[in-house]
N, C-alpha and C positions, 0 to 999 in steps of 0.2 A: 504494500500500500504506500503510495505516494501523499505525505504532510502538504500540505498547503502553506501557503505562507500570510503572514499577519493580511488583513483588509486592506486592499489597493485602491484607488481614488481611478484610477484607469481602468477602462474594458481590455486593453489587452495585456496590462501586466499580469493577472490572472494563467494565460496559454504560455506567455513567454517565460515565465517562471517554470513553470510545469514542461516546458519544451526539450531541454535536456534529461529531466527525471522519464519523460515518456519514450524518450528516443536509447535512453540506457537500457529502461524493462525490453523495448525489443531486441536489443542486442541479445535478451536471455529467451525470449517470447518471441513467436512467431504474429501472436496478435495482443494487443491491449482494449481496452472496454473502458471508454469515458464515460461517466455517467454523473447528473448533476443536476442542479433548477435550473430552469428556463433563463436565460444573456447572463450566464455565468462565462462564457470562453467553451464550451464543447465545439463547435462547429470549427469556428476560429482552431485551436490549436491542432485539429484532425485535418484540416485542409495545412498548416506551418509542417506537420509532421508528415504530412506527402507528398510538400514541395522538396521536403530531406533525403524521403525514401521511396524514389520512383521503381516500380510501378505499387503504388499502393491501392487498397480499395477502401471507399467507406462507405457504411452501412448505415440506413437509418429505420431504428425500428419503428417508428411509426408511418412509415411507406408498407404498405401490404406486398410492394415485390422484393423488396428488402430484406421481410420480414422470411419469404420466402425460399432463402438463398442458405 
């Protein structure tokens, strides 16, 4: 499990913080699972983390083909 870091006044210090901790779990993990409240940074750091590691895929479970997959 990845700590979070104290309350940030920006939307994306939030991903950028968490951008390294999520890019070392894949080094060990084939996949990670963001999960979280609604404009916390989940979309934002999943799109930073597969500008990193092309080809990536993201899923969203609330898409019924997504859900699918």
């Amino acid at each position: 499990m990845i700590e979070l870091p104290p309350a940030s006044p920006s939307a994306l210090d939030l991903p950028r913080a968490l951008l390294g901790a999520a890019l070392e779990q894949l080094s060990f993990s084939p996949a990670i699972v963001l999960l979280g409240p609604r404009q916390v940074g989940k979309t934002t750091l999943a799109r930073m983390i597969a500008a990193h590691l092309p080809p990536s895929v993201s899923l969203d479970l609330q898409v019924p083909q997504d859900r699918e997959k």
